[in-house]
C-alpha positions as CSV (number, residue, x, y, z in Angstrom):
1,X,0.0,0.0,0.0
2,X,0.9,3.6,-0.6
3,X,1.4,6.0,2.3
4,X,-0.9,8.8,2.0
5,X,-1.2,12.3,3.7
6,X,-4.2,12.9,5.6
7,X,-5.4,16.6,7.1
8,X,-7.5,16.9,10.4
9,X,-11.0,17.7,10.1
10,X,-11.7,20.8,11.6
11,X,-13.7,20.1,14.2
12,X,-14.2,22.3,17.2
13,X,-13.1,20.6,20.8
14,X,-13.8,22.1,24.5
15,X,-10.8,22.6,26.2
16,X,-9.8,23.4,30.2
17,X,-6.5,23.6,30.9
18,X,-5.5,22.2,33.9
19,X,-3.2,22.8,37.0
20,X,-4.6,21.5,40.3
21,X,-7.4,19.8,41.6
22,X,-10.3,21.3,41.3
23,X,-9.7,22.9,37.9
24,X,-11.9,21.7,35.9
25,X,-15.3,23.1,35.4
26,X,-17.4,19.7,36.2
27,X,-14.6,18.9,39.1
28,X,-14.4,19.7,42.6
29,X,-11.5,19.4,45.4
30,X,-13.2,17.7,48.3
31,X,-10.6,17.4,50.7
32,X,-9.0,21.0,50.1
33,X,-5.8,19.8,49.8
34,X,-3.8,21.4,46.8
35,X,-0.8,18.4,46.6
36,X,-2.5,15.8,49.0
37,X,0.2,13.3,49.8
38,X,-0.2,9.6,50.0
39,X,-0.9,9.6,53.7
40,X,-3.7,12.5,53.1
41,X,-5.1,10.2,50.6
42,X,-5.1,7.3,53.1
43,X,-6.3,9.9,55.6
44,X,-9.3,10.9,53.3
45,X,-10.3,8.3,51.6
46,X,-13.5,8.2,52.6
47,X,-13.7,11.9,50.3
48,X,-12.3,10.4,47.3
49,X,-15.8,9.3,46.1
50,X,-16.6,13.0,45.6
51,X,-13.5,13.7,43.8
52,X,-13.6,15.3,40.4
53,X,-15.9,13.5,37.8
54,X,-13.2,14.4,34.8
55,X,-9.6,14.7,37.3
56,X,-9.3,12.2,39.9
57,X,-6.7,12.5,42.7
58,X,-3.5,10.7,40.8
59,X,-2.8,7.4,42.6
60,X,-1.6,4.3,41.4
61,X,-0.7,1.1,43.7
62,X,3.2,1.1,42.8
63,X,3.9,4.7,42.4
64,X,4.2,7.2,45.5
65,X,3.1,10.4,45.1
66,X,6.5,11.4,46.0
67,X,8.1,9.9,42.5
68,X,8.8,12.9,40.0
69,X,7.2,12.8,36.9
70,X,9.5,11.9,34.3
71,X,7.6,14.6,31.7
72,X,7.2,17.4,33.9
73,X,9.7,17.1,37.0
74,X,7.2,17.9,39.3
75,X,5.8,15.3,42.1
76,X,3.1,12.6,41.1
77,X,1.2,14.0,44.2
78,X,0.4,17.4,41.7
79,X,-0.9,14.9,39.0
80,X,-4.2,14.3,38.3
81,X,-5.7,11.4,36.6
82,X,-8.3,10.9,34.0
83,X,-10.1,8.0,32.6
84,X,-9.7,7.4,29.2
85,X,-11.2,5.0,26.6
86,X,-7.9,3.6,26.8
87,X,-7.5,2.6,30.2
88,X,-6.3,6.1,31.4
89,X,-3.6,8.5,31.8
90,X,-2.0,11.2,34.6
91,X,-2.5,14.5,33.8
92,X,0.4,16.8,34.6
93,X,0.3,20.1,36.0
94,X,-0.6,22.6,32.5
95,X,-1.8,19.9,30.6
96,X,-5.5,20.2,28.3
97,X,-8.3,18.4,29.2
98,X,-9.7,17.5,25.8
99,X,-13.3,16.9,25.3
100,X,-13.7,14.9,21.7
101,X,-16.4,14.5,19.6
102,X,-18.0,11.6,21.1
103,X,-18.1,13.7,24.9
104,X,-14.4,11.5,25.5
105,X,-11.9,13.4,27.6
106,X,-7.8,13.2,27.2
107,X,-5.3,15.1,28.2
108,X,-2.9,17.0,25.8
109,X,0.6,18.4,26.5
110,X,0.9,22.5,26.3
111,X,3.1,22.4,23.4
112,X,1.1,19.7,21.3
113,X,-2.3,22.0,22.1
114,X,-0.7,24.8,20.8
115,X,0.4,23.5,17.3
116,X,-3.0,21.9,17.0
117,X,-5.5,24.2,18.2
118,X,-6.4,28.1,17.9
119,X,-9.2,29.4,19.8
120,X,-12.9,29.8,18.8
121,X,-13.9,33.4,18.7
């Protein structure tokens, strides 16, 4: 087969960008705690189930929130993370919160957003 070249639709995408818990427009932070570590998760847990709806608390059962990111250098414990329709990934500090065209949500890196997207006037 021969490769071909392929443009993007344009299709117009909502877009929050993201730094902390809370953030997003359909989330919430219900235990008030902007870089909750893994002993306020513990502490809480009982919260978590009112977390955001979009960005969850970032945990994971073999990472401590005290492991640096390796893409953004910053603590796990100031990730969020979202579900995705593949599996899910951890949002970093800055990162988009995509909503696609069939209501899906992904995050997207600053620098990828901004050599994809312009804003909607």
């Amino acid at each position: 087969m021969n490769e071909r070249k392929y443009r993007k639709r344009p299709v117009i995408i909502d877009a929050t960008q993201w730094f902390k818990n809370g953030d997003h427009p359909k989330d919430h932070d219900p235990i008030g705690i902007e870089n909750p570590t893994d002993m306020d998760i513990k502490k809480y847990s009982e919260y978590l189930e009112l977390e955001g709806e979009i960005v969850r608390y970032y945990r994971h059962p073999d990472i401590s929130g005290e492991t640096i990111c390796s893409k953004c250098k910053k603590p796990m414990n100031k990730h969020g993370w979202i579900d995705t329709l593949e599996d899910g990934h951890s949002v970093c500090p800055g990162d988009w919160i995509i909503t696609g065209v069939k209501g899906e949500r992904y995050p997207c890196k600053p620098d990828i957003f901004e050599q994809t997207y312009e804003e909607v006037k």
